[in-house]
C-alpha positions as protocol buffer text, in pm:
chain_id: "A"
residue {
  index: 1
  type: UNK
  ca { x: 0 y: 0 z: 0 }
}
residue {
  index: 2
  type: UNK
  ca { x: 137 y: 362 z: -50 }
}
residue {
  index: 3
  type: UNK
  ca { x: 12 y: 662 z: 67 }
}
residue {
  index: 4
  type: UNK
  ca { x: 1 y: 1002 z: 187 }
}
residue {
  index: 5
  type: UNK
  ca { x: -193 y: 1054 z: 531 }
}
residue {
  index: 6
  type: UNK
  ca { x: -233 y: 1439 z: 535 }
}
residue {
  index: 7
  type: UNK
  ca { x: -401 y: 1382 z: 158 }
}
residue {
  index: 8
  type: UNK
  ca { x: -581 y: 1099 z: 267 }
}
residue {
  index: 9
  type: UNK
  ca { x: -769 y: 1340 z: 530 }
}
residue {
  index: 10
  type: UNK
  ca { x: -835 y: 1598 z: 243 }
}
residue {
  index: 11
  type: UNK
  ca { x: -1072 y: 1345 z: 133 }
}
residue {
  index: 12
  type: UNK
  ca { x: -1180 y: 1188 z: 458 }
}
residue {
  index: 13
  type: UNK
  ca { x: -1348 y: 1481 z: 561 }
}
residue {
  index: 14
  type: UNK
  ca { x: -1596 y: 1508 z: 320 }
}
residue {
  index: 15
  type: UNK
  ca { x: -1654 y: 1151 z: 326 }
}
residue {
  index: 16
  type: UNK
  ca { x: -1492 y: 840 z: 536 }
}
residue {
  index: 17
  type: UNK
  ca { x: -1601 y: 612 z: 297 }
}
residue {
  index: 18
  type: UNK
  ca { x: -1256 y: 676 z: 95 }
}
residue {
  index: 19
  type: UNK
  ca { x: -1043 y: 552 z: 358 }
}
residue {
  index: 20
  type: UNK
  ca { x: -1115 y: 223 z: 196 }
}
residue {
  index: 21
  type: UNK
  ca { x: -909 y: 299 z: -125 }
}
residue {
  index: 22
  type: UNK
  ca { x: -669 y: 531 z: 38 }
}
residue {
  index: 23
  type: UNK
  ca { x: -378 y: 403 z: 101 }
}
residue {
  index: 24
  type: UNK
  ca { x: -420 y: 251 z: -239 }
}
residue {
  index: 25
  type: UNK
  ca { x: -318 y: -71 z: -335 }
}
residue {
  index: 26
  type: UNK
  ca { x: 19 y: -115 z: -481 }
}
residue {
  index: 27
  type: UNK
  ca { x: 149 y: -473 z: -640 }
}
residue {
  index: 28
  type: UNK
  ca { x: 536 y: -501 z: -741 }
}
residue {
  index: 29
  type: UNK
  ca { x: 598 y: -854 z: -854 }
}
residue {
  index: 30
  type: UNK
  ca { x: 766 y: -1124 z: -1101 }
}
residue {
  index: 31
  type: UNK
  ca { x: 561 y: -1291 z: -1395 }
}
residue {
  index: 32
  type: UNK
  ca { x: 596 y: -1614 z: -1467 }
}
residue {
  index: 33
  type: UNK
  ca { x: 826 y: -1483 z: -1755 }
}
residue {
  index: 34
  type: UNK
  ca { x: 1057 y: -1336 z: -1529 }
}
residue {
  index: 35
  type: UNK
  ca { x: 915 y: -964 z: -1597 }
}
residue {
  index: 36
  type: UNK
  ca { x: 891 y: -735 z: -1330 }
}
residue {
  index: 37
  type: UNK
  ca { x: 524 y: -588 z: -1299 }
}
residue {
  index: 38
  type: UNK
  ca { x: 401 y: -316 z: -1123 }
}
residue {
  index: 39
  type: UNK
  ca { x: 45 y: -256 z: -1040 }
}
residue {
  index: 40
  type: UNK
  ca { x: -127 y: 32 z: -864 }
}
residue {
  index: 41
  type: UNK
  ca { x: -523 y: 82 z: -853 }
}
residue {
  index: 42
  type: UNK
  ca { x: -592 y: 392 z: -1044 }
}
residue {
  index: 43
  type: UNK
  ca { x: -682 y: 667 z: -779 }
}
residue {
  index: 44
  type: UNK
  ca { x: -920 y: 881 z: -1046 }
}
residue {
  index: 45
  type: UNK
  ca { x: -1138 y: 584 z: -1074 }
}
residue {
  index: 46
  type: UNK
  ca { x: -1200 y: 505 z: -771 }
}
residue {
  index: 47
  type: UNK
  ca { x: -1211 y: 839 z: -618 }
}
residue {
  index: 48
  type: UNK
  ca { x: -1443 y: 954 z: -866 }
}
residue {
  index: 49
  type: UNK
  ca { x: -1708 y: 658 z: -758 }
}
residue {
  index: 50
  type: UNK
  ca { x: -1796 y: 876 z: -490 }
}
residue {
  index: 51
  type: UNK
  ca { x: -1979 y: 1138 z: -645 }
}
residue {
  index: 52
  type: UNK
  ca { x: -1823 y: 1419 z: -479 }
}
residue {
  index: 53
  type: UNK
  ca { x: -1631 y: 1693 z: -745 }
}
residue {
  index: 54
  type: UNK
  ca { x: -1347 y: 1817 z: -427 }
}
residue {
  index: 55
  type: UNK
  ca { x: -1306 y: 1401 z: -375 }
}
residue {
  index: 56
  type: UNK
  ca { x: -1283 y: 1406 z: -764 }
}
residue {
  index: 57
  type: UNK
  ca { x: -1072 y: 1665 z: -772 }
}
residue {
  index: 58
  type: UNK
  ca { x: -793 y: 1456 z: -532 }
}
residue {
  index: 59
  type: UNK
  ca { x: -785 y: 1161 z: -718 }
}
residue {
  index: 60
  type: UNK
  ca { x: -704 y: 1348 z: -1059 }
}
residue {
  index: 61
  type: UNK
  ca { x: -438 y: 1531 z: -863 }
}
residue {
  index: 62
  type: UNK
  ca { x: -317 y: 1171 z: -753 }
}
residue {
  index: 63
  type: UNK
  ca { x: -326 y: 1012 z: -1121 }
}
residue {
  index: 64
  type: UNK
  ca { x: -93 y: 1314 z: -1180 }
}
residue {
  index: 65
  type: UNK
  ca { x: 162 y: 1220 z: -879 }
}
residue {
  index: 66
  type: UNK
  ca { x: 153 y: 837 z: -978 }
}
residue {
  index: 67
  type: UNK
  ca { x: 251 y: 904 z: -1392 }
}
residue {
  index: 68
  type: UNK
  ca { x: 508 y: 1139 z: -1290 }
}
residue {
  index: 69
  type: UNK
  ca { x: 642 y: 872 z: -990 }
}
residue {
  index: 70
  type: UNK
  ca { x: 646 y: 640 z: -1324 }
}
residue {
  index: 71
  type: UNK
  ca { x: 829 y: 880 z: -1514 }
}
residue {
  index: 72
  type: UNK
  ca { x: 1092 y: 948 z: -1241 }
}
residue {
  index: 73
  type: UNK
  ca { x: 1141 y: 558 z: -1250 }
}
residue {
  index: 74
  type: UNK
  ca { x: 1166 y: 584 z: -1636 }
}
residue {
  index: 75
  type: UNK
  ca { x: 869 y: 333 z: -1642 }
}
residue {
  index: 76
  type: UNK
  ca { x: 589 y: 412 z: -1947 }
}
residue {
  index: 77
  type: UNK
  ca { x: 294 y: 647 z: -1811 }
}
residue {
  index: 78
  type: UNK
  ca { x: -61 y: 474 z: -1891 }
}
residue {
  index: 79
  type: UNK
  ca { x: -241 y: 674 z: -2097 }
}
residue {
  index: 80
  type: UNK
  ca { x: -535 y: 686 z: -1838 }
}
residue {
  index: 81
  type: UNK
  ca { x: -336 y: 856 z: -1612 }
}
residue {
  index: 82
  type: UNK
  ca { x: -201 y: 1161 z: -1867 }
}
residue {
  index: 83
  type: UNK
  ca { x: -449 y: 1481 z: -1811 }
}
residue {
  index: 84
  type: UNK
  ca { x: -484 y: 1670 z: -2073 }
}
């Protein structure tokens, strides 16, 4: 799991219900092809579930932090997670 707990609140107080995706899940792992994988729920998505535009708003600004984490690791960015 990886997380921030001061952004985790910004979202907490409008509704507790997003303390279940926040920390969010984070997979790194070997495939059966020797591959390393990493796999990270996408925070936009869920985040957005709630219905709530400043909750919204958090998990866009999150999509942001994980694609440039990605880039910093010279990983490819999925193209779900590039604003435009």
């Amino acid at each position: 799991m990886m997380g921030n707990n001061v952004i985790a609140e910004t979202m907490f107080r409008h509704d507790p219900g997003t303390i279940l995706y926040a920390p969010l899940r984070t997979a790194i792992y070997e495939t059966a092809s020797g591959r390393v994988q990493i796999s990270i729920d996408q925070p936009s998505s869920k985040f957005a579930s709630f219905g709530d535009p400043r909750i919204a708003e958090v998990g866009a600004q999150l999509d942001a932090k994980v694609a440039e984490l990605l880039r910093l690791m010279t990983l490819p960015v999925p193209p779900a997670l590039i604003t435009a």
